[in-house]
Structure formats: structure tokens, C-alpha cells
C-alpha positions as CSV (number, residue, x, y, z in Angstrom):
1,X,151.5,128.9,204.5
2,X,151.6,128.3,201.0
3,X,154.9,129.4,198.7
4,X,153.5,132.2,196.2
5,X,156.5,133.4,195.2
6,X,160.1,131.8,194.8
7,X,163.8,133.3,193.9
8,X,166.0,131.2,192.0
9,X,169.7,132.4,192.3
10,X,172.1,130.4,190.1
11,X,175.8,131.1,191.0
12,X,177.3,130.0,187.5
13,X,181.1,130.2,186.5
14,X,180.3,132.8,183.7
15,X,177.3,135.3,185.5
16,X,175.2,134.9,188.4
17,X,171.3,135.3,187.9
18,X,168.2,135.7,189.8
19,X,165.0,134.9,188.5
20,X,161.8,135.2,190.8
21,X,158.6,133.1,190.2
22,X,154.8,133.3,190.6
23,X,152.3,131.7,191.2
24,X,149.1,133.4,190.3
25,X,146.1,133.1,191.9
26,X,144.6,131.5,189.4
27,X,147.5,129.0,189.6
28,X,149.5,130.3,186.8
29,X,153.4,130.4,186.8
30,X,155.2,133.5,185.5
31,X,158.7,135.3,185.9
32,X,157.9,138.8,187.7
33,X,161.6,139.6,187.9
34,X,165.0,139.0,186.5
35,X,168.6,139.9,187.1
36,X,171.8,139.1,185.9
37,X,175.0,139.9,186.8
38,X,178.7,139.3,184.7
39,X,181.3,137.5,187.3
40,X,183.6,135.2,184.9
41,X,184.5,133.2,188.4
42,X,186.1,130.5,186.4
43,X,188.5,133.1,185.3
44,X,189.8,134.0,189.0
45,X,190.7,130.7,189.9
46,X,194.5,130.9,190.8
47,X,197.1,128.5,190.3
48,X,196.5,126.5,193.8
49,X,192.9,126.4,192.6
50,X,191.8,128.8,194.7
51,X,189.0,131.2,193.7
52,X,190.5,135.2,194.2
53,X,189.5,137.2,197.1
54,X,188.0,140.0,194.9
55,X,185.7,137.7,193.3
56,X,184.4,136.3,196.2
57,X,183.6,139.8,197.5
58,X,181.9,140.5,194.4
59,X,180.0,137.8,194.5
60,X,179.2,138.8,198.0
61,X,177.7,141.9,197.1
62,X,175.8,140.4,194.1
63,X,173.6,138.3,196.2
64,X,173.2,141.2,198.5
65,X,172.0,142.9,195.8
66,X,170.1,139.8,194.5
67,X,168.4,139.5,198.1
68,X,167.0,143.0,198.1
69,X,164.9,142.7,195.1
70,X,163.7,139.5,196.0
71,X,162.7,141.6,199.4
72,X,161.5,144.3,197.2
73,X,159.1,141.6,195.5
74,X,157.8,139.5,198.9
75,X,159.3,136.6,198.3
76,X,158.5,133.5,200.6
77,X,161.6,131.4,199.6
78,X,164.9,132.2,198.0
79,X,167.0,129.0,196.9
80,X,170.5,129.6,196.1
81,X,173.0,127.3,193.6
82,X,176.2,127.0,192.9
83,X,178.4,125.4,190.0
84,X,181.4,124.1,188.1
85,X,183.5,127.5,189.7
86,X,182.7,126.9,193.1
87,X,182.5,123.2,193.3
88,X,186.1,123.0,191.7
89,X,187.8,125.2,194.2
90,X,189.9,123.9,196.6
91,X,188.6,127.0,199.4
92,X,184.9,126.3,198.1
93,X,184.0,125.8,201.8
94,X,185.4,128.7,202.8
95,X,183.6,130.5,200.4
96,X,180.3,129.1,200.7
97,X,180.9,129.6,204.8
98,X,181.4,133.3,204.3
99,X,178.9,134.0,201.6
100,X,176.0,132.6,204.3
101,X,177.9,135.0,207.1
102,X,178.0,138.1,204.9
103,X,174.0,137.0,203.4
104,X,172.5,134.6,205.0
105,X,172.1,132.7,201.9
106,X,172.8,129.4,202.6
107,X,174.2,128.0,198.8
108,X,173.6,124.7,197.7
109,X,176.7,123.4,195.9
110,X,175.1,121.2,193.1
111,X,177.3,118.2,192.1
112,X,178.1,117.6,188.5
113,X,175.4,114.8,188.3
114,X,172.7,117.0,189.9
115,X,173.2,120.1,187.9
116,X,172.7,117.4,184.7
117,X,169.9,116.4,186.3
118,X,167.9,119.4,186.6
119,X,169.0,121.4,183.2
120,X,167.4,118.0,181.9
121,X,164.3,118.4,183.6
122,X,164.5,121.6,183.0
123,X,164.5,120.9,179.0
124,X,162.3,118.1,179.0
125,X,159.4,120.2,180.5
126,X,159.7,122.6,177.5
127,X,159.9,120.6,174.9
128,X,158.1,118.2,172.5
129,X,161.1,115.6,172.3
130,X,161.5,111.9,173.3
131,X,164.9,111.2,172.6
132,X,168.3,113.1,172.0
133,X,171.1,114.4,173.9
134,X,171.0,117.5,176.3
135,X,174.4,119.8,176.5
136,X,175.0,122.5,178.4
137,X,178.0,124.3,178.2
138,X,178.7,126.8,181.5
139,X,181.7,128.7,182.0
140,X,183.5,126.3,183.9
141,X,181.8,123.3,183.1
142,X,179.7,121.3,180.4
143,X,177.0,118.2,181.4
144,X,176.0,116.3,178.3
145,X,173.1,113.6,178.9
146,X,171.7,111.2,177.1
147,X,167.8,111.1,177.3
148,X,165.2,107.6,176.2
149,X,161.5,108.1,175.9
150,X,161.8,111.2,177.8
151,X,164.0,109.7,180.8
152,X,167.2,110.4,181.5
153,X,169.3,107.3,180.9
154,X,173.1,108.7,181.0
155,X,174.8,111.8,181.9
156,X,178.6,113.7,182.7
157,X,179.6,116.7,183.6
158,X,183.2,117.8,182.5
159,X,185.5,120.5,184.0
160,X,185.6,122.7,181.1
161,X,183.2,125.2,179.6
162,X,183.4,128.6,177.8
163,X,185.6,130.3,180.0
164,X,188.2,128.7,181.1
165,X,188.8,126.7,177.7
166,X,189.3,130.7,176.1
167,X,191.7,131.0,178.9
168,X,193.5,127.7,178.5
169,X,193.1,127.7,174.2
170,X,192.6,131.7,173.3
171,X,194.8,134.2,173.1
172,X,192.9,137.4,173.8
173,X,189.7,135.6,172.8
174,X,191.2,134.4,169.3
175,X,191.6,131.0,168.4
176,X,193.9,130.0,166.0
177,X,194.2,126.4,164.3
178,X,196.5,125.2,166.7
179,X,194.6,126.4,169.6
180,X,191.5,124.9,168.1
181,X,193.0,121.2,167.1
182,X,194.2,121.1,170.9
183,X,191.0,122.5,171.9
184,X,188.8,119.5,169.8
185,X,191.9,116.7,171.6
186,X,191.2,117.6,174.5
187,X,187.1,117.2,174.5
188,X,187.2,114.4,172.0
189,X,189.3,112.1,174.7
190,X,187.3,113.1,177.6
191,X,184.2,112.0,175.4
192,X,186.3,109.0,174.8
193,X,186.2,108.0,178.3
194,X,182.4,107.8,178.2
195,X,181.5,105.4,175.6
196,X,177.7,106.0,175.7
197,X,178.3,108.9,174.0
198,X,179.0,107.0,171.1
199,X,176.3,104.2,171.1
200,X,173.5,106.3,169.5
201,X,173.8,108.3,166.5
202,X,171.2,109.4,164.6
203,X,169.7,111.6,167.9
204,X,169.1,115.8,167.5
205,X,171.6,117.3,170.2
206,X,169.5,119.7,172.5
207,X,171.7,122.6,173.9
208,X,171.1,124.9,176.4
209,X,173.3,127.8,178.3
210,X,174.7,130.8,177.3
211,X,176.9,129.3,174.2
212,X,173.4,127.9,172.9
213,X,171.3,131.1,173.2
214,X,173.8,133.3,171.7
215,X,174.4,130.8,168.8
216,X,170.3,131.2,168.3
217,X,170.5,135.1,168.5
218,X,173.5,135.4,166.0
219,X,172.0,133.1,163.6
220,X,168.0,134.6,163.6
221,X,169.9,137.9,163.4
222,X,171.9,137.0,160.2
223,X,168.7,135.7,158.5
224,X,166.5,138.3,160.0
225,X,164.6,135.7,161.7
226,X,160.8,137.1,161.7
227,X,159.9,135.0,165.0
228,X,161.6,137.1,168.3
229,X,162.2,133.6,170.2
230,X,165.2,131.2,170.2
231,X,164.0,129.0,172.3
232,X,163.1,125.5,170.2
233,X,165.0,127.0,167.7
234,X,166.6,124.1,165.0
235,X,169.5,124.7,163.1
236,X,171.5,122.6,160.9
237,X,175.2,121.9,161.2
238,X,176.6,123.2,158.3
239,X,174.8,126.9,159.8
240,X,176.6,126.1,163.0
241,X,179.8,125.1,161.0
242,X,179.8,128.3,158.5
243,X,178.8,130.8,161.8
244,X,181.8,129.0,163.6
245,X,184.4,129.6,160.8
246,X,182.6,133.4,160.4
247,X,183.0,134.2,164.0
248,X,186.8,133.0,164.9
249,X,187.8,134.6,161.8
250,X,186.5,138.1,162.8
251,X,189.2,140.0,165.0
252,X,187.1,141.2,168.7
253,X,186.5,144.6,167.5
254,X,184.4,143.2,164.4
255,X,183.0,140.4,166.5
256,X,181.8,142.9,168.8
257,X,179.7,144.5,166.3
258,X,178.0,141.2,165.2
259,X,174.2,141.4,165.3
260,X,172.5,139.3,168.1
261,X,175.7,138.8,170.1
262,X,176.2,140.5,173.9
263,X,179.4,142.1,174.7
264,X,180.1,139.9,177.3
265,X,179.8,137.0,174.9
266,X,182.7,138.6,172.8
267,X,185.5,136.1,173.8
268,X,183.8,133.2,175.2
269,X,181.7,132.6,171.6
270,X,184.2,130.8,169.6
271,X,185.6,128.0,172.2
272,X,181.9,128.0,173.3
273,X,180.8,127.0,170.2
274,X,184.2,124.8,169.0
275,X,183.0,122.6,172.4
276,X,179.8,122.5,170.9
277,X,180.6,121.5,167.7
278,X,183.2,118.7,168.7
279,X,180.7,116.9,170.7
280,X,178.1,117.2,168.0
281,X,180.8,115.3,166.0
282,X,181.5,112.4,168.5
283,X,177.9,111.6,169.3
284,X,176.9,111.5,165.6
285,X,174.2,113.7,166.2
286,X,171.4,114.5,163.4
287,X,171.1,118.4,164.3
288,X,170.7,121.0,167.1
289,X,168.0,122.4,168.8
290,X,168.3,125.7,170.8
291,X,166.5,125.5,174.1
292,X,166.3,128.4,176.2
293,X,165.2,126.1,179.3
294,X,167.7,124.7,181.6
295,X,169.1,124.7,185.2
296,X,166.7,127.1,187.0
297,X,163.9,126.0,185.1
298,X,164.4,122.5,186.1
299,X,164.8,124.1,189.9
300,X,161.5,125.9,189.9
301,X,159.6,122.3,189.2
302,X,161.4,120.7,191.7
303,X,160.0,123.6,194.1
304,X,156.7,123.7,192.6
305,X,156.1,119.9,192.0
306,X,158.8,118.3,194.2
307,X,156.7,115.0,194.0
308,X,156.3,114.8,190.4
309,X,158.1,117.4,188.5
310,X,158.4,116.0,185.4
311,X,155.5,117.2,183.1
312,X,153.4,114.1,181.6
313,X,152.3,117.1,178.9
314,X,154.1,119.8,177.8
315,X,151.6,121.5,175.7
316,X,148.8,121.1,177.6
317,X,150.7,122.3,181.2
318,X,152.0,125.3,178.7
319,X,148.1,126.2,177.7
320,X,146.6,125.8,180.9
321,X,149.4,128.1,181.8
322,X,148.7,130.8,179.4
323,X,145.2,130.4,179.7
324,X,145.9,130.8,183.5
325,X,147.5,134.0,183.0
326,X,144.5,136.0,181.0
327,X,141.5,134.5,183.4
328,X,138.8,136.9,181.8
329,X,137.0,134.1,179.2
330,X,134.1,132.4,181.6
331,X,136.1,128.8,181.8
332,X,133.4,126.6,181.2
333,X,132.5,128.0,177.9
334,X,135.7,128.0,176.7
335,X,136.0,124.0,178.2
336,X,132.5,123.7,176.0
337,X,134.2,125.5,172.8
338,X,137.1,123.4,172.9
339,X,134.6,120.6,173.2
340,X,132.6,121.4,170.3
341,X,135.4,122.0,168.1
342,X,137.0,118.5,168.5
343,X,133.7,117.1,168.1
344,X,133.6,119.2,164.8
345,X,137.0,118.0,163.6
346,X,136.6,114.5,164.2
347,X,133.4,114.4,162.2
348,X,134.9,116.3,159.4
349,X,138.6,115.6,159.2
350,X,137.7,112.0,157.2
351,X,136.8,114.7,154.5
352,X,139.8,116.2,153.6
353,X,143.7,115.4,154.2
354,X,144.9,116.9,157.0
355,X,148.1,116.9,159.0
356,X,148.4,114.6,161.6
357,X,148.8,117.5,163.9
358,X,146.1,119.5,163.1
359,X,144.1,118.5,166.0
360,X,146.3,119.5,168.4
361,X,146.8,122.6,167.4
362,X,143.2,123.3,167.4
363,X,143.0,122.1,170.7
364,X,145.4,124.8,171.8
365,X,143.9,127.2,169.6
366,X,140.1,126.7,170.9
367,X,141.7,126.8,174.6
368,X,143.5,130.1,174.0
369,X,141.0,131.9,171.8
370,X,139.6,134.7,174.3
371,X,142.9,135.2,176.3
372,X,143.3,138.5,174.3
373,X,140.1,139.7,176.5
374,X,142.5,140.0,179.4
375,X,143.0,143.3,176.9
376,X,140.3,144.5,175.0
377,X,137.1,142.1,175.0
378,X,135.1,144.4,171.7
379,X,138.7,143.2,169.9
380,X,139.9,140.5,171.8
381,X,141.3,138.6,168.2
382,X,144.1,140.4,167.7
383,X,145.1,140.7,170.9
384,X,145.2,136.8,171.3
385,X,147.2,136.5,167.9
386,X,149.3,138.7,170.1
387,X,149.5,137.5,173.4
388,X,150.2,133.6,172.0
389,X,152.6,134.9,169.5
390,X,154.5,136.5,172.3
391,X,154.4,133.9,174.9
392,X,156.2,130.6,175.4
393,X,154.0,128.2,174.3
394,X,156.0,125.0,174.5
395,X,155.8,121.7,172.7
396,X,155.0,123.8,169.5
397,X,157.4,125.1,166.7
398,X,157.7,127.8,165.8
399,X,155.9,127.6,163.0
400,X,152.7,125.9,164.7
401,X,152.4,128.7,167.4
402,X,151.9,130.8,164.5
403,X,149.1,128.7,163.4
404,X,147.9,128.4,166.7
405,X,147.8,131.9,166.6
406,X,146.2,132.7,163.6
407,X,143.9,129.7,164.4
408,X,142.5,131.4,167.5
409,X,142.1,134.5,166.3
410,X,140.7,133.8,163.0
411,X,137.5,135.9,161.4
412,X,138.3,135.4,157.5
413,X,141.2,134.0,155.5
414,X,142.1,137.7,154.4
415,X,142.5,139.2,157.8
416,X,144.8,135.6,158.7
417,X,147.2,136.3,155.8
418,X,147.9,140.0,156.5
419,X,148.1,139.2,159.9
420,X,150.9,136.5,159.5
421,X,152.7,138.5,156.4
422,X,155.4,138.9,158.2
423,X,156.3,135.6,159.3
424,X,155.5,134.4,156.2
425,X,158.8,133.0,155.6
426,X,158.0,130.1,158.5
427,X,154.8,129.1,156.9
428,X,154.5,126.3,154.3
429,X,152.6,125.5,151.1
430,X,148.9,124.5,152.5
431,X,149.5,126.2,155.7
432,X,146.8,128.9,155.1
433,X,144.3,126.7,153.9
434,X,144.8,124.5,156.8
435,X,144.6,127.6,158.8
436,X,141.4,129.0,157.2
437,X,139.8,125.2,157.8
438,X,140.7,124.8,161.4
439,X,139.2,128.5,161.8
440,X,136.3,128.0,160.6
441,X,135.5,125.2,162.7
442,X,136.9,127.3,165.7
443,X,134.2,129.9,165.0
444,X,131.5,127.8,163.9
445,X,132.0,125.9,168.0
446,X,132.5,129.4,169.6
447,X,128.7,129.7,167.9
448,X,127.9,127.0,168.9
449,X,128.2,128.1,172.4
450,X,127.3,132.1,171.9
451,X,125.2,132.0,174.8
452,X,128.4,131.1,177.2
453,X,125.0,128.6,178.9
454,X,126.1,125.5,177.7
455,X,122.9,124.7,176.8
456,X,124.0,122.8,173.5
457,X,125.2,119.4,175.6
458,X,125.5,116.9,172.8
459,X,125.3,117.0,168.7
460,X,125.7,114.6,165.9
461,X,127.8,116.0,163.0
462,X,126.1,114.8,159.7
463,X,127.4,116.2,156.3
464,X,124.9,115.8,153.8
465,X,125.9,117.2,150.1
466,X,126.8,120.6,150.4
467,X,125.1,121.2,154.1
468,X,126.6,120.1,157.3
469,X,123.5,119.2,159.7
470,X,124.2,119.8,163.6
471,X,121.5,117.9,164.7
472,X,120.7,118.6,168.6
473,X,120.9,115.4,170.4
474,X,121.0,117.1,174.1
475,X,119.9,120.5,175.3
476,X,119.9,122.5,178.7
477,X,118.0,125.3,177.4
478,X,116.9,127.1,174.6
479,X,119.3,127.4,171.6
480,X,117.6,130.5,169.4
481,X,121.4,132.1,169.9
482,X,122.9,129.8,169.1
483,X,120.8,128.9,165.8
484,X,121.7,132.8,164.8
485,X,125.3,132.7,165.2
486,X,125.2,129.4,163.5
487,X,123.7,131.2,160.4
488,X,126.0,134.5,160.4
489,X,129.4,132.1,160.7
490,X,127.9,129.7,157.7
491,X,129.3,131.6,155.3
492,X,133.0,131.0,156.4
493,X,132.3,127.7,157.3
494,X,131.2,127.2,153.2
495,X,134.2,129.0,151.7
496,X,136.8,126.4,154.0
497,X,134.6,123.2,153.7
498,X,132.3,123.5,151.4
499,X,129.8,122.6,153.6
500,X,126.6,125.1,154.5
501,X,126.3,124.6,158.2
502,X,122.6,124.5,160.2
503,X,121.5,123.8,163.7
504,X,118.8,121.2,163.7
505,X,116.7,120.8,166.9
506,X,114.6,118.0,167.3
């Protein structure tokens, strides 16, 4: 019987979530439910290291809880983990004996190196990056790794995270200078102990967890971030530094009331981010990058792909995806569009100076061009601006998903700059031009193919003056659509490249 859907429960020291997987018929993956619950077990550990009675009955009933809604969806397989709050508790057997009594959940207790390992694969699935280090800072613990040409080469996990360094160094989720200086000591010479942590400087620091995601939230709320996603989300460190300083001087009840940030992120903030902020220091790192893929990401590939589940290419898994998802567009002509509107770019491109990405997202934006069918097929455009804005499309920027975007979706260069007004402050100077030129070449291949037949097999791209001659080369069939649509898309074509377009059959 093959696994459609899968539950992912992650026992962490700070909260416990579920998160239940997909897969589509059409062999898409998507999230089709999500729960999470506060349990700060890191918080209940007593002084013999034991983790309170109370909190293991809560926890109890949260995967009770957790169970019945993965009932309530049909799901075929439930895997269960556990972390830094469990595996550091001296009755952690006890526990995980009576949580599979009072569930029947049997609970994997990750080690330290495993739990590196798959909030790496985790990141490295979602994101365009070859090297750099990966932290993740939990409640009760933090892994930092070290990744090489998109291998893991190094990693640690140390027994302190969020929570219990505000219960060692905070007092009632303050800290002052003395708590912080012993705070930074006591990282900086566990670090110290690992001296790969020092050898390459220079490399961005990719963090993950709840520390990271808030972080993102505050600082797109402060600059009223136009783009709704943190995920692959840079920031520099003097914005870390100056929303650090902002934070631990704001007493709780202000802090409470700061844009972006969750209520149960109140306390645990500040030493989540002064952990942060210490390593960044010690590893010499060049910036951060939010990532809002991690641990039960990384657990849903080994699921899915348990042979190989580390993605050769990002993107192009993350289109195929998406595309996946809205099914409507006949595939082969939108295989043929894409076709035609590399073969257009790679004839043209010589012509004007282009970045070096432009192909790519092109590529993506000729894939993903129809999705918004899935909606409304007389005004499918908009809807794809939509649906691609709004999805996780990974191994872009932000900023080039909104190209993509616009890209796919594009009719004239007046509709694409009131459509992206107001993310205008991602976009760069020459981004609409580019946009209007990639467009164009977009609509001229969806013409090229107006007939969904494929009956246009092969073309040779010749620009001569101010025409640009599609000479036919190979046909499956007549082409008189083709020919049309050709002529009532010239027009855009001319006002991006200068160049009159016309379909020449032999």
C-alpha cells in the first residue's frame, strides 16, 4: 500500500507540533494540517534532572490530541520525535515507556547528531546555498553545522537553547548586562571546544527554529515588510544587533506589544537571540539568513525519499511541486511553452545585457504560467501572480519570486507595474524592464503553441533589423493559429525588443 499521507510529531523542549503531509495524486506534496501546542518541557526539569510529572501528563494528552486529528485526516503513518528535553532527562525512558502505554505512539528519541542532521537536510532542500553554517536554536538545545558544497561536513548539538538559558540567565525574562556577559561566556567556551567553528569565516549563518522565525517576523514588522514570508529572509547584523539591544531593553509588558512577536515568545526572545548573536561572532560569519525549514521538513524527505532525500534541485523539485498542485494546464503544452521560450531567450539574450539569472527565472515562470487556471481559466493571470506570490517557491529570493510572478503572468508592462506597486520596495533599478523583456518572450512562446497541438516542433530564431523571423524548421500540423497569435502578441514583443516578430513556414 502506498503512504499518501504522513504525520510528523516533533516533541521539542519549547512546544510540541504536528504537521500532516500529502501526497497528491498528481504527486504533489502539501501540508493539509497543522498544530501546535506550548509545553516549555525544558522548564520542568527538576533538580535530579528529572522531567515533572505534570508535564509528562500534558504531554500525554497532547499527542492524544495530536493522534485524533491525524485520525480525523486518514493518515497511513504517524512518526513521532523527541529532543534536547527528553533526551536530557535522567527518567527519559520512563517517559517515553509511558507515553507509548497511554498512546501507542512509539517516540523516537533523536540524538544530538541526528536532529543536526535532518534540520540540515531539512534547510538544504529549501534553499539555494552551497556553503554556510546551519543553527538551530530549540528550547533545550542548539545544533550548529557546518555545511561544503551542499554536504554536511561538521556538526554539534549543545545543551542549551531558549529556555533554559532565560531560566539559568533571566530574571523574569529580563536580561541585564551581567546576565548577558555570563550568558555570551558560557556559549563562547563551549564553541571553544569545537574548533571548526572557527576555521571558516566569511560564510552567511543559516538559522532556523523558533528564535530565527520570530527574529524574521519582528524585523518585516518594524519595516513593514511588503512580502508575507520569512522564510529566505537575509538580514544584516547590525538589524540583528539594534533589534537585540531594542528588545532586552523593553520591560515584558512593552515587549508583549511588539509587532510580529507571539506571546509565548515574550521571555524566551532575548537569550534566544543573545545565543544567536554570540555564535554569529565566533564563527565570523558574513550575515544571516532566516529559514523557516528545518527538523520536520528534513523528516518528511527521509519518509518520502528515504533513498535519496537530498534534493539535486531545489527550484526545479519546488516548480514541479507547485505545478503539481494546480494540474489544470494540459502538461505537454506547457513542457512545449517552456521549450519555446528558452529557445527564444538563447537566441536573443546575445542582444541585450541581461542578468545571469534571467534564464532561470523564466524557466520557472513559463512552467508556472497557467497554474492560476486551477481558479479561473478566462483570467487565469492574476491568479498565477497570486498563487506563486503566495507559495513557497524555494531557491528564489524574495525578490525573484516576484519576478517570477509578474513574469508569468505578464500581458503589458502597465498591468506588471501596478500589479507589483506594492512590493515595490524589493524591486531594483532595471527590474521592470527585465520583467517586461522576459514577458514578452513568455507570451510570444505561449503563441507559439496557441493550439495546445504541439504542432510547432522545431524553429530557428533569426533577427533581422527590426523583425525577428521564426522560421519553421519542423511541423506536426498546420500552424494558421499559431501565425495569428504570433501577429496579435507582436506588438509587445516590439515595445520590449525591438524586434517585429513573424512566423515563417517553409
Amino acid at each position: 500500500m502506498s503512504i499518501t499521507r504522513i504525520g510528523i510529531i516533533d516533541i521539542g523542549s519549547n512546544s510540541v507540533r504536528l504537521v500532516v503531509y500529502e501526497r497528491t495524486p498528481h504527486g504533489a506534496n502539501r501540508v493539509i494540517e497543522g498544530s501546535k501546542r506550548q509545553a516549555r518541557l525544558s522548564e520542568q526539569i527538576d533538580d535530579q534532572g528529572r522531567l515533572a510529572e505534570p508535564a509528562v501528563a500534558a504531554l500525554a494528552e497532547t499527542l492524544r490530541h495530536f493522534k485524533l486529528l491525524c485520525a480525523h485526516q486518514h493518515t497511513d503513518l504517524i512518526r513521532a520525535v523527541a529532543t534536547a528535553a527528553i533526551r536530557n532527562a535522567s527518567n527519559r525512558r520512563d517517559i517515553l515507556q509511558r507515553i507509548e502505554a497511554e498512546t501507542g505512539l512509539r517516540i523516537e528519541l533523536l540524538s544530538g547528531e541526528q536532529e543536526a542532521r535532518l534540520g540540515f537536510l531539512g534547510m538544504i532542500n529549501s534553499m539555494d546555498l552551497t556553503d554556510g553554517f546551519l543553527i538551530d536554536i530549540g528550547g533545550g538545545s542548539t545544533e550548529l553545522s557546518l555545511f561544503r558544497e551542499r554536504e554536511l561536513v561538521d556538526s554539534v548539538s549543545f545543551p542549551f537553547g531558549c529556555v533554559n538559558m532565560a531560566r539559568r540567565y533571566t530574571d523574569k525574562g529580563m536580561l541585564d548586562g551581567e546576565g548577558l556577559s555570563a550568558l555570551q561566556r558560557h556559549v563562547a567556551e563551549a564553541l571553544q571546544a569545537h574548533p571548526w567553528t572557527e576555521g571558516s569565516r566569511g560564510l552567511p549563518l543559516v538559522a532556523v527554529g523558533g528564535t530565527a522565525r520570530a527574529l524574521g517576523k519582528v524585523e518585516q514588522a518594524s519595516v513593514d515588510y511588503p512580502f508575507q514570508q520569512t522564510h529566505n529572509y537575509p538580514l544584516k547584523a547590525e538589524q540583528v544587533d539594534a533589534r537585540f539591544e531594542e528588545l532586552r531593553g523593553q520591560p515584558l509588558d512593552k515587549r508583549k506589544k511588539t509587532p510580529g512577536l507571539s506571546k509565548g515568545r515574550v521571555d524566551l526572545i532575548v537569550p534566544g537571540l543573545a545565543v544567536l548573536r554570540t555564535v554569529y561572532r565566533a564563527i565570523g560569519a558574513s550575515g544571516y539568513v532566516i529559514c523557516g525549514a528545518g527538523l520536520r521538513d528534513g523528516l518528511i524527505y527521509t519518509c518520502r525519499y528515504p533513498q535519496q532525500p537530498l534534493l539535486d534541485d531545489v527550484l526545479a523539485y519546488s516548480v514541479d511541486n507547485l505545478a503539481a498542485l494546480h494540474p489544470e494546464a494540459p502538461q505537454h503544452h506547457v513542457e512545449r511553452v517552456s521549450q519555446h521560450a528558452l529557445s527564444l531567450f538563447d537566441a536573443l539574450a546575445p542582444l541585450a545585457e541581461l542578468p545571469a539569472r534571467a534564464r532561470i527565472l523564466l524557466d520557472a515562470a513559463s512552467r508556472l504560467h497557467r497554474i492560476g487556471a486551477s481558479i479561473d481559466y478566462y483570467n487565469y493571470a492574476p491568479h498565477s501572480f497570486y498563487l506563486i506570490v503566495n507559495s513557497h517557491l524555494n531557491g528564489l529570493s524574495h525578490r525573484e519570486i516576484l519576478m517570477t510572478a509578474a513574469i508569468a503572468s505578464y500581458r503589458n508592462k502597465g498591468k506588471a507595474r501596478k500589479q507589483l506597486a506594492e512590493y515595490k520596495a524589493l524591486l531594483q533599478a532595471g527590474d521592470m524592464e527585465l520583467i517586461a523583456r522576459l514577458g514578452a518572450l513568455l507570451l510570444l512562446a505561449v503563441a507559439l503553441d496557441r493550439s495546445e497541438t504541439q504542432a510547432l516542433r522545431q524553429f530557428r530564431c533569426l533577427p533581422q533589423g527590426d523583425k525577428l523571423d521564426l522560421q519553421v524548421l519542423m511541423a506536426s500540423g498546420p500552424l494558421e493559429v499559431e501565425r495569428l497569435e504570433v501577429d496579435d502578441v507582436a506588438d509587445d514583443v516590439h515595445k520590449a525588443w525591438n524586434l517585429t516578430p513573424r512566423l515563417l513556414e517553409a
